[in-house]
DSSP file (Angstrom, degrees, kcal/mol; ACC not computed):
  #  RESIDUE AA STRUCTURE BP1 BP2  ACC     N-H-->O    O-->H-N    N-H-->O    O-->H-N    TCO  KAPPA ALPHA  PHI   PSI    X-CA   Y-CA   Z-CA
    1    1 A X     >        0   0    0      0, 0.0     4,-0.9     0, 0.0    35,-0.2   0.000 360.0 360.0 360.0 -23.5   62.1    2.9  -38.8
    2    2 A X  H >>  +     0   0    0      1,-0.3     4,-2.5     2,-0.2     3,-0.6   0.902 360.0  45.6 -90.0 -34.3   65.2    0.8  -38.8
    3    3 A X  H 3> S+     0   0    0      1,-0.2     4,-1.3     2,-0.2    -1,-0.3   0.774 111.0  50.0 -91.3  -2.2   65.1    0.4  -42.4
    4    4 A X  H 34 S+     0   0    0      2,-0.2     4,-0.4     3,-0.1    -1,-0.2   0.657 111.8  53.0 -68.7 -16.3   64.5    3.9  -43.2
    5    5 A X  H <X S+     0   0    0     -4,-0.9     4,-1.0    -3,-0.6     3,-0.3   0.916 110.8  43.5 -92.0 -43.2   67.2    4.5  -41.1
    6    6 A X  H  X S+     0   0    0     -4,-2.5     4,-0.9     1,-0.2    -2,-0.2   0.655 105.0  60.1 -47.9 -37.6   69.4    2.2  -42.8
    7    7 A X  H  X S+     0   0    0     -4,-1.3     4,-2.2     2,-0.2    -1,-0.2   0.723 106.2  47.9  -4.9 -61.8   68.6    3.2  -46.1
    8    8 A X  H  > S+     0   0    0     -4,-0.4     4,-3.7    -3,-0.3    -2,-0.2   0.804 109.2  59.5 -65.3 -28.9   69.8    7.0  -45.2
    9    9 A X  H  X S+     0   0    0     -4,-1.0     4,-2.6     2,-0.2     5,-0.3   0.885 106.6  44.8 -79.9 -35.9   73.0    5.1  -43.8
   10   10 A X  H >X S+     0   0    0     -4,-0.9     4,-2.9     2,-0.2     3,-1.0   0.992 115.1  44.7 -72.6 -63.9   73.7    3.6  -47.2
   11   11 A X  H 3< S+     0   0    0     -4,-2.2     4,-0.4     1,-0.3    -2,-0.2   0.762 115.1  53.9 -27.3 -47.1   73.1    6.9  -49.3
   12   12 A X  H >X S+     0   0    0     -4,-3.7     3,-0.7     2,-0.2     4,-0.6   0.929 114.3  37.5 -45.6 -55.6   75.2    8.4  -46.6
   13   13 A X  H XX S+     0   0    0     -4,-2.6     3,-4.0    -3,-1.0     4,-1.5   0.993 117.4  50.0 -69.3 -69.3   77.9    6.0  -47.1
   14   14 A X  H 3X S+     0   0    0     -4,-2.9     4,-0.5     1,-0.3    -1,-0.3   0.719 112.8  50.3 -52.4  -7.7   77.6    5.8  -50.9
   15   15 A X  H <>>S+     0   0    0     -3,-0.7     6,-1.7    -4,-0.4     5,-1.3   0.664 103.7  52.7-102.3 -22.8   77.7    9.3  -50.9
   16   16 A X  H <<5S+     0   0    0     -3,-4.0    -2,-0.2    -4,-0.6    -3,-0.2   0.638 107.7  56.2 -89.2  -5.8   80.7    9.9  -48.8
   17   17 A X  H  <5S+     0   0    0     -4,-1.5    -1,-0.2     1,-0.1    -2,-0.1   0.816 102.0  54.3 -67.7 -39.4   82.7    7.4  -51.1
   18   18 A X  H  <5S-     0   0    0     -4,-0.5    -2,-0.2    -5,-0.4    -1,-0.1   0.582 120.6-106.4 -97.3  -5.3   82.0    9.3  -54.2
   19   19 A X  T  <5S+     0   0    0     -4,-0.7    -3,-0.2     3,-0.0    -4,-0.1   0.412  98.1  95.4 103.8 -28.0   83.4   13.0  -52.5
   20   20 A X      < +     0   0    0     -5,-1.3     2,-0.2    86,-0.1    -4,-0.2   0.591  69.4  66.2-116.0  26.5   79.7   14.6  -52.0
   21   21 A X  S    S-     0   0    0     -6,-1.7     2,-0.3    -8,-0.1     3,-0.1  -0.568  74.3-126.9-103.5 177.9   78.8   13.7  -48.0
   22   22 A X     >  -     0   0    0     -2,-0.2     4,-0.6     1,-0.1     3,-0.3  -0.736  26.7-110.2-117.3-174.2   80.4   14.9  -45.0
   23   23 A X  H >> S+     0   0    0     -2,-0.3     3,-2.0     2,-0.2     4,-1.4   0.973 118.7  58.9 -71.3 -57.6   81.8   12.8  -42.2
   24   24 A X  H 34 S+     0   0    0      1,-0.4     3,-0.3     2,-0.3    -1,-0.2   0.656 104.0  48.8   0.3 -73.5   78.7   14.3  -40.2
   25   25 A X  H 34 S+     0   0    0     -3,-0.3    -1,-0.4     1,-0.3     4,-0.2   0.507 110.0  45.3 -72.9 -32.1   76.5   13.1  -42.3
   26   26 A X  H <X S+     0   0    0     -3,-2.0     4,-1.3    -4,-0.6    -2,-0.3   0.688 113.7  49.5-107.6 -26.9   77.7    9.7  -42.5
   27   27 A X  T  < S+     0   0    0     -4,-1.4    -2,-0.2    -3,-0.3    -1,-0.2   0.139 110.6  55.4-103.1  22.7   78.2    9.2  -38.3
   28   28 A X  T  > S+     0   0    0     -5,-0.3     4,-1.7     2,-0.1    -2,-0.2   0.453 100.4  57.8 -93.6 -43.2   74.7   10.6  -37.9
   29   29 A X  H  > S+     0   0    0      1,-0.2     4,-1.7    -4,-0.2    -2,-0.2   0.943 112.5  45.3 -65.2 -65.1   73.3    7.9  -40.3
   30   30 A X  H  X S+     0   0    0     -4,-1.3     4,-1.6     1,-0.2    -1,-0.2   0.677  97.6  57.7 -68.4 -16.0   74.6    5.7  -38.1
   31   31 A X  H  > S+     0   0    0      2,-0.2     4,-4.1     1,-0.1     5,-0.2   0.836 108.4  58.7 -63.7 -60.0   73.8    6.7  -35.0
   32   32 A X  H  X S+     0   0    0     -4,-1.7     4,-1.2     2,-0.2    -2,-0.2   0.750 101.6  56.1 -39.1 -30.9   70.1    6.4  -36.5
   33   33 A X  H  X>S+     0   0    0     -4,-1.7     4,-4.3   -28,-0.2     5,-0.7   0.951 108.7  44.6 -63.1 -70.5   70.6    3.2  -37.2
   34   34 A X  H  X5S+     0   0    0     -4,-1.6     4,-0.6     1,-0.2     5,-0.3   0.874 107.0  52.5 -44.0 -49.8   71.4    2.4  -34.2
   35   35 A X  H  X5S+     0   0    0     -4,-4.1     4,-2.4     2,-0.2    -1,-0.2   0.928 106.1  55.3 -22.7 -69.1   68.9    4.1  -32.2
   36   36 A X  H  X5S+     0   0    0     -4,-1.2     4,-1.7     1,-0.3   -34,-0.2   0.743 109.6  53.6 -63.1 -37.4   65.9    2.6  -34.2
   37   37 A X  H  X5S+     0   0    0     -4,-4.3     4,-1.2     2,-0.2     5,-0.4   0.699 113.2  34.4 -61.6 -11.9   67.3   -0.7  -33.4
   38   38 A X  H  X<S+     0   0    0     -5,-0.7     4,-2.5    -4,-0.6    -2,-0.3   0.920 116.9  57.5-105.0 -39.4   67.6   -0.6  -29.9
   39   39 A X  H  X S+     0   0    0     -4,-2.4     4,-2.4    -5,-0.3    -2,-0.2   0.847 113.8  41.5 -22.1 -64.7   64.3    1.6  -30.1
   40   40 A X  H  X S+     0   0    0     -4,-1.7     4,-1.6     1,-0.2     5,-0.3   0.987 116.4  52.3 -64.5 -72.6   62.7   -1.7  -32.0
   41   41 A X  H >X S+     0   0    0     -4,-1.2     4,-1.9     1,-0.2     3,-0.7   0.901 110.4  45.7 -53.5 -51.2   64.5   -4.0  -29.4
   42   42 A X  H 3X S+     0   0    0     -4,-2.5     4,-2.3    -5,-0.4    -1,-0.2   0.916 106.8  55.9 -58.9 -50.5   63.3   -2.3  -26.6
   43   43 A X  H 3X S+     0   0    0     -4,-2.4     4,-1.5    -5,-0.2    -1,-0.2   0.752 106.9  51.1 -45.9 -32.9   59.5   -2.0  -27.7
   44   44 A X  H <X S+     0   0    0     -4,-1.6     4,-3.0    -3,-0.7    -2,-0.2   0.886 111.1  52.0 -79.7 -46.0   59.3   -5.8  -28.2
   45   45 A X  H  < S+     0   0    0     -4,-1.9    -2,-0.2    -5,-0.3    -3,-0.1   0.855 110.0  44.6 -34.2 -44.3   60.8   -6.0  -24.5
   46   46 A X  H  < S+     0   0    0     -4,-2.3    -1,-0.2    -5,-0.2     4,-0.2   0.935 119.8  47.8 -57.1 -62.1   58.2   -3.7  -23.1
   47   47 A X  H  < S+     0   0    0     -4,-1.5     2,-0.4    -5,-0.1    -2,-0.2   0.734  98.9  67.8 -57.3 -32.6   55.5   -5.9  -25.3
   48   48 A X  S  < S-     0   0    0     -4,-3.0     2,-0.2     1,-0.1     4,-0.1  -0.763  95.1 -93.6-119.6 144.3   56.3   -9.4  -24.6
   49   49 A X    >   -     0   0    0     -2,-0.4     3,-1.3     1,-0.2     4,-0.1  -0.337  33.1-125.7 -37.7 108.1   55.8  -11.1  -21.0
   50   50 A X  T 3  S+     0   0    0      1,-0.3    -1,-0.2    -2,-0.2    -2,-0.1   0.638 102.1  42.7  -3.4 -49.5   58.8  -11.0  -18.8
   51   51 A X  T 3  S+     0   0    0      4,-0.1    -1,-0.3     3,-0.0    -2,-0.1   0.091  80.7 111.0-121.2  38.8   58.8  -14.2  -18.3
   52   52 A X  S <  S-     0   0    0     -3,-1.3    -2,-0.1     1,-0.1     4,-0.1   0.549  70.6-119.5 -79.5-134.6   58.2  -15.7  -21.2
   53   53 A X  S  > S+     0   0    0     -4,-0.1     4,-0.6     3,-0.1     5,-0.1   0.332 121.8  55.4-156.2 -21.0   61.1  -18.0  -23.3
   54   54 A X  T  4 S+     0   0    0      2,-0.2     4,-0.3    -5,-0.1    -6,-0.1   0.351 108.0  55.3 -81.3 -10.0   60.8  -15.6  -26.2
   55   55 A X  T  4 S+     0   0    0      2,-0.1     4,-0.3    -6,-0.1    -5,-0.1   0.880 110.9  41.9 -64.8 -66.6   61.7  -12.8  -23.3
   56   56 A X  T >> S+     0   0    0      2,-0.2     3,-0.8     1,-0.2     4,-0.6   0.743 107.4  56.6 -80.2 -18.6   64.4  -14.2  -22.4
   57   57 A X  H >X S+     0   0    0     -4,-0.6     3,-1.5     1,-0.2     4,-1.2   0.974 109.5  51.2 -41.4 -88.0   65.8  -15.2  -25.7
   58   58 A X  H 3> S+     0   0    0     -4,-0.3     4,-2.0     1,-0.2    -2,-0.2   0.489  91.1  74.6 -32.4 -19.5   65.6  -11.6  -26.6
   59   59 A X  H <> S+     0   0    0     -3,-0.8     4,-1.8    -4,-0.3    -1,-0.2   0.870  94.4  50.4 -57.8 -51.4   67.4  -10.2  -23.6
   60   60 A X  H <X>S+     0   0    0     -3,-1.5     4,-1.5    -4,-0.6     5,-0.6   0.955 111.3  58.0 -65.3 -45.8   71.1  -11.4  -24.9
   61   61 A X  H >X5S+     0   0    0     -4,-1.2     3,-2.1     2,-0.2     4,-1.3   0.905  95.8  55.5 -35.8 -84.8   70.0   -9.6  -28.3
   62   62 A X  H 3X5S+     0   0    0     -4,-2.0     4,-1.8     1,-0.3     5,-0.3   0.700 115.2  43.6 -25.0 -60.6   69.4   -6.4  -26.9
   63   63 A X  H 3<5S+     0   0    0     -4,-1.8    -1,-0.3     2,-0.2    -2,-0.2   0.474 110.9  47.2 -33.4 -33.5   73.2   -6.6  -25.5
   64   64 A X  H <<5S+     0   0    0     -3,-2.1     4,-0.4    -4,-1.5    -2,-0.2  -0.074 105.9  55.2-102.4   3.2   75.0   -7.8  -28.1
   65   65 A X  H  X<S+     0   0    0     -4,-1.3     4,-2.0    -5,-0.6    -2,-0.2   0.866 114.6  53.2-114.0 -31.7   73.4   -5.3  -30.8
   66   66 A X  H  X S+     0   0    0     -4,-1.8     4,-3.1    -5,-0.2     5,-0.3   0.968 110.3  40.8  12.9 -81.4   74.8   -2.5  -28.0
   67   67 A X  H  4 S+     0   0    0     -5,-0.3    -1,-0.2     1,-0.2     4,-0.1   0.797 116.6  48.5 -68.4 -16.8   77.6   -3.6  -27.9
   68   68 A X  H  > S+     0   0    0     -4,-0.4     4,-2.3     2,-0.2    -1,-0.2   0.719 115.7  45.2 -80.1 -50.3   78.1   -4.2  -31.8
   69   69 A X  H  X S+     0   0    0     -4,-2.0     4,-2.5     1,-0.2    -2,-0.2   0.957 106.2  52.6 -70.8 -37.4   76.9   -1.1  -32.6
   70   70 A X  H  X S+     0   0    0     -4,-3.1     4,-1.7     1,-0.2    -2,-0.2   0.655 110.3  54.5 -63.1 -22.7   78.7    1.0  -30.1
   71   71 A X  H  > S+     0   0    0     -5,-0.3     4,-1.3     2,-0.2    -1,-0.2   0.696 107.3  51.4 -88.9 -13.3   81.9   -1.0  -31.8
   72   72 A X  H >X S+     0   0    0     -4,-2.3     4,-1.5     2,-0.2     3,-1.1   0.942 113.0  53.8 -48.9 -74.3   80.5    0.4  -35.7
   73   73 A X  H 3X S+     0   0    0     -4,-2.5     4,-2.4     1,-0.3     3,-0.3   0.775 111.8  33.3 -57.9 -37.0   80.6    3.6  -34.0
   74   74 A X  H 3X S+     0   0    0     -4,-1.7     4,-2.0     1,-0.3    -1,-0.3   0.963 123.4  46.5 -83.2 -14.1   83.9    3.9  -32.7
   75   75 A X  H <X S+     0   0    0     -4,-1.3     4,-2.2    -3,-1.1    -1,-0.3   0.903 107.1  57.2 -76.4 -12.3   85.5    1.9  -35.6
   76   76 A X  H  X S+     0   0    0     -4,-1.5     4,-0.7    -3,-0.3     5,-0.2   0.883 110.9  51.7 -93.7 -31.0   83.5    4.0  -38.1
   77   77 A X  H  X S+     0   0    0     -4,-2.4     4,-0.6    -5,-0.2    -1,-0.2   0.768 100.9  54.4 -71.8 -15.5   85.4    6.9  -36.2
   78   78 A X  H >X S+     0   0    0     -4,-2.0     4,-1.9    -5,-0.2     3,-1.0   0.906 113.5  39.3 -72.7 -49.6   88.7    6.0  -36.3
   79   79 A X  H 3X S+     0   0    0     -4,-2.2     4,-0.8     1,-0.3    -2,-0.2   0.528 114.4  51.1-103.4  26.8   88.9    5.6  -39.8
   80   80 A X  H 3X S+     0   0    0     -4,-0.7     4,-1.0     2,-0.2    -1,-0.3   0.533 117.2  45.6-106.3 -22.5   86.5    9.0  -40.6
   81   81 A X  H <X S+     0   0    0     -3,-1.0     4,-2.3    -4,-0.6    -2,-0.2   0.890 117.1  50.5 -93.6 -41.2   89.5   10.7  -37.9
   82   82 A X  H >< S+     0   0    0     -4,-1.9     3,-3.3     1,-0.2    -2,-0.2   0.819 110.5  46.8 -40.1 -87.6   92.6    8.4  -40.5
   83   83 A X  H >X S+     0   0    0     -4,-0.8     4,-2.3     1,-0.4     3,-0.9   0.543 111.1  49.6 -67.4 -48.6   91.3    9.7  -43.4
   84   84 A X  H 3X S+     0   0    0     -4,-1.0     4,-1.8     1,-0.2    -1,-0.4   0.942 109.1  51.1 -40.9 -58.6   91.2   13.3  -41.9
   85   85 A X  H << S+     0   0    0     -3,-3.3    -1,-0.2    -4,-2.3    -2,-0.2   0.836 115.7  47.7 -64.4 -33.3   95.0   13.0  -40.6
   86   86 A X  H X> S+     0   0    0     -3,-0.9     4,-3.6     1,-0.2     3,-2.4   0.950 107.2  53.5 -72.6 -38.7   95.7   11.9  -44.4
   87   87 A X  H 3< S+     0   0    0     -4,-2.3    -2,-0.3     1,-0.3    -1,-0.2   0.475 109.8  49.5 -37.0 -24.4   93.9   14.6  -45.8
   88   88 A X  T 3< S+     0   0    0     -4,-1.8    -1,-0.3    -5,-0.3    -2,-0.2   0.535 113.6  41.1 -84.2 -11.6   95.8   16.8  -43.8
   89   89 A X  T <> S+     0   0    0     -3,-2.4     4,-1.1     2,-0.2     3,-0.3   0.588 114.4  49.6-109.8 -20.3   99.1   15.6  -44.6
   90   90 A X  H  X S+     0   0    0     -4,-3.6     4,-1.8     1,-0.2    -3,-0.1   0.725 105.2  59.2 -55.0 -23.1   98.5   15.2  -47.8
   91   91 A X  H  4>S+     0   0    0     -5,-0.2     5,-1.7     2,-0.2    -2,-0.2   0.762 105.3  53.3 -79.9 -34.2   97.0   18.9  -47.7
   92   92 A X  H  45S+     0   0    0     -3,-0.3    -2,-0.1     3,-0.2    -1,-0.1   0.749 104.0  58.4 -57.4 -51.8  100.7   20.2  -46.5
   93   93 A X  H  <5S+     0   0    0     -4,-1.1    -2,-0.2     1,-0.2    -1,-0.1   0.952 106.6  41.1 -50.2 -73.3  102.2   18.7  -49.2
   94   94 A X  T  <5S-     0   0    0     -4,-1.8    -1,-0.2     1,-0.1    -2,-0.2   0.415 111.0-110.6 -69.2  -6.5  100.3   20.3  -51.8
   95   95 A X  T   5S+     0   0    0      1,-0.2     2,-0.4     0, 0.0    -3,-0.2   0.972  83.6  95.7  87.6  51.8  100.4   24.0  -50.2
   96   96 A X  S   <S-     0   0    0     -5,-1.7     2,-0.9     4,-0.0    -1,-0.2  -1.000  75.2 -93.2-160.7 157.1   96.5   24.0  -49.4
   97   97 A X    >>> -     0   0    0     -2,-0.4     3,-1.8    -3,-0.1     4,-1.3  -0.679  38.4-108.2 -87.4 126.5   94.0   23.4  -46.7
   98   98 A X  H 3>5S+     0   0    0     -2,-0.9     4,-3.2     1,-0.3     5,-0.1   0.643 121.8  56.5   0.9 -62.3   92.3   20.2  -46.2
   99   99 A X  H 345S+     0   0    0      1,-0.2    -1,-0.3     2,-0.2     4,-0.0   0.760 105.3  42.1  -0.5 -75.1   89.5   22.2  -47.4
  100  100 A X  H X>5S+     0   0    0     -3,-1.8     4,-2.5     2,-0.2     3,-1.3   0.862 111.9  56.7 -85.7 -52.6   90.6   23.3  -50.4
  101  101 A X  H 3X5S+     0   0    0     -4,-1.3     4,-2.0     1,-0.2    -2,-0.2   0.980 107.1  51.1 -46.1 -47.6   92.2   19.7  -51.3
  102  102 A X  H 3X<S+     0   0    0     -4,-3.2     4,-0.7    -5,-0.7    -1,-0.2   0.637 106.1  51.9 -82.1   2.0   89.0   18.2  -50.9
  103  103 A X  H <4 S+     0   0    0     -3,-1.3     4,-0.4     2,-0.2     5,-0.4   0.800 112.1  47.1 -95.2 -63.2   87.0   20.7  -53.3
  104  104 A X  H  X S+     0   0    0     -4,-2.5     4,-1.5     1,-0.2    -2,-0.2   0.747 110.9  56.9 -72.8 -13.6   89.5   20.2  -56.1
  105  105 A X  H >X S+     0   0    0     -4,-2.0     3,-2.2     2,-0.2     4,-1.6   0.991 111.3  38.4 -27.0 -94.4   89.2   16.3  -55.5
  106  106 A X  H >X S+     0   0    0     -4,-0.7     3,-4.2     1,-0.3     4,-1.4   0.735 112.7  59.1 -67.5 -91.4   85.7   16.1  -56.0
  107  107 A X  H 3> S+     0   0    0     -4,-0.4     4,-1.7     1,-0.3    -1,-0.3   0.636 118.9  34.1   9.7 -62.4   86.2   18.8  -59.0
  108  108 A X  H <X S+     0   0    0     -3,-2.2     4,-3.0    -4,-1.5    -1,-0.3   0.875 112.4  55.0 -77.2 -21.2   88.5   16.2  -60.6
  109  109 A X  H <X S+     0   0    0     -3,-4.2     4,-1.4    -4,-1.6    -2,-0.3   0.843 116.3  41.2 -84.7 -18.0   86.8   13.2  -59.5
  110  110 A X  H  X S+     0   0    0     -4,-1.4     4,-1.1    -5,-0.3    -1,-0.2   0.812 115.0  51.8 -54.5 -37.5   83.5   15.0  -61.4
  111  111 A X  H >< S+     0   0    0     -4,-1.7     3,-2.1    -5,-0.4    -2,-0.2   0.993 108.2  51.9 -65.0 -45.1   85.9   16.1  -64.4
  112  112 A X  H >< S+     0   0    0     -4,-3.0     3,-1.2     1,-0.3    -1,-0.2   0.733 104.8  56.3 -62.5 -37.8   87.0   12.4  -64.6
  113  113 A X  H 3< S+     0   0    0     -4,-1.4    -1,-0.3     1,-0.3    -2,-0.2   0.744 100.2  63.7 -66.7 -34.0   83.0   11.0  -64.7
  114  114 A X  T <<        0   0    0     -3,-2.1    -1,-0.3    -4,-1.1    -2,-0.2   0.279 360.0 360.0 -55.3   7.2   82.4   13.1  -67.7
  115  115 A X    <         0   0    0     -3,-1.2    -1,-0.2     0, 0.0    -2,-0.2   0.201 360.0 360.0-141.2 360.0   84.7   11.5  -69.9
């Protein structure tokens, strides 16, 4: 699960570079990542003896992929919330909505690949 979920997370990403994902799409992915890891981490907890030395190893894991992942997500929202604020002042400039910029973007960045 974790690499299928990670997998999706790259397509997401690679797809949100190129102009054809949505932000959505891409903090969704990741949230999936995460999940299925701490899903995975939790199932070997459940599985292996409490009190084992392979238990307790594993404990500090479980915590620090938390806490690592919950720091993806909020940096991977700050800059999905930048890019919005530029897209919007950039969007002012040109007399359009956010919208509208970001369809004739991907329109030019399309034209450009054909050539």
């Amino acid at each position: 699960m974790v690499a299928a979920a990670t997998s999706t997370l790259c397509e997401a990403a690679n797809a949100a570079v190129q102009g054809n994902a949505s932000e959505e799409k891409l903090i969704a992915s990741a949230k999936g990542v995460a999940n299925s890891t701490a899903q995975l981490l939790m199932a070997c907890m459940v599985k292996a003896d409490q009190h084992s030395e392979n238990a307790q190893r594993l404990q500090p894991l479980v915590t620090r992929s938390r806490r690592q992942l919950t720091s993806w997500s909020r940096q991977l929202n700050l800059l999905l919330s930048s890019m919005n604020k530029r897209l919007r002042s950039v969007s002012r400039v040109v007399r359009c909505t956010p919208w509208q910029l970001s369809c004739r973007l991907r329109r030019k960045s399309c034209e450009g690949k054909g050539s």
